[in-house]
C-alpha angles and dihedrals in degrees: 000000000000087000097039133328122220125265144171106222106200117233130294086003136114123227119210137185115247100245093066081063109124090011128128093244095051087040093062105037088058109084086031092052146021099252127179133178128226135170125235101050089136109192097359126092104193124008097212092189134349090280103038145055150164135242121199131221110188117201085247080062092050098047101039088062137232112012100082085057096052088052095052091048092046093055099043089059092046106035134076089188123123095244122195122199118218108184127189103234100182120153084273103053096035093097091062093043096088092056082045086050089051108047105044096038103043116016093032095026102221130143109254117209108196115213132177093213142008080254085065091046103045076058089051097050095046081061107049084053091045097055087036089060096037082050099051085040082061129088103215093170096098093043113056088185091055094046095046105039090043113010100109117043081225083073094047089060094045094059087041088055086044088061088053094071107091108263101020115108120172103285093047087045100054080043089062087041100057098041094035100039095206141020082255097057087048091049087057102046132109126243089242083051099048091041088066093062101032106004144245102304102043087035081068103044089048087048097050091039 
């Protein structure tokens, strides 16, 4: 219950922790989705669904020190939940955002959403429920592309991790993803290895990056 409680989180709403109560972020999710506050979240911030949820790193946790690192590491060895990072890059926490990288994508491996402000990532939020309702409304069944490529919101945030790399847009994202299979399996590839798939020039941009 200390890394994330569960909680059934009812359809098409977002679950947040109390704390987040009063707060921007919370302002301006309510009116663009159905949000409710609960105690006992423990180390989550908002349950998107039943099966993911965010954490949130603000830049003062960024900037303060270790702690944030210490959460993310605690509920990734006692949780079984899907976790997605969103993370505040601004001018003044940009300089910790390559350790952040590192740690969530490649040693926890969880998807990682960069914002500039609570506002960005109230958006990004609403989108990540959004996509997660239009996904369950859909019957996949008859369509394995479209299961496998959409089906869990997780994905959703993968591929929207993939587009961060420079060079990478979506076509070039769900590309790595199909050959690759996972941010971890991209991290690892060669530059021979990524240039079958986008060529020289952005294989070795994704590859220094």
């Amino acid at each position: 219950p200390a890394a994330a409680g569960y909680v059934v989180v009812p359809y098409g709403h977002v679950v947040g922790s109390e704390k987040w109560r009063g707060s921007e972020i919370a302002r301006r999710l309510q009116g663009k989705t159905k949000l409710i506050f609960e105690d006992g979240l423990g180390l989550v911030d908002f349950h998107l669904s039943n099966r993911i949820c965010v954490l949130y790193i603000s830049e003062a946790d960024l900037v303060a020190g270790e702690e944030f690192k210490r959460r993310l590491v605690q509920f990734r060895n006692a949780s079984s939940l899907g976790g997605i990072v969103i993370v505040e890059k601004t001018p003044i926490s940009e300089q910790y955002f390559s350790a952040v990288q590192k740690l969530v994508v490649l040693q926890l491996g969880m998807a990682l959403l960069p914002v500039a402000n609570q506002e960005e990532a109230s958006q990004l939020i609403t989108q990540l429920v959004s996509s997660y309702v239009r996904e369950q409304s859909k019957d996949h069944s008859s369509n394995p592309f479209l299961r496998k490529q959409c089906s869990q919101l997780a994905e959703a945030s993968v591929f929207r991790t993939v587009q961060q790399i420079p060079g990478v847009g979506k076509t070039k994202a769900l590309l790595l993803l199909q050959q690759f299979g996972s941010i971890h399996q991209i991290c690892n590839a060669s530059v021979k290895e990524l240039e079958l798939v986008v060529g020289q020039t952005v294989a070795k941009q994704i590859h220094t990056f």
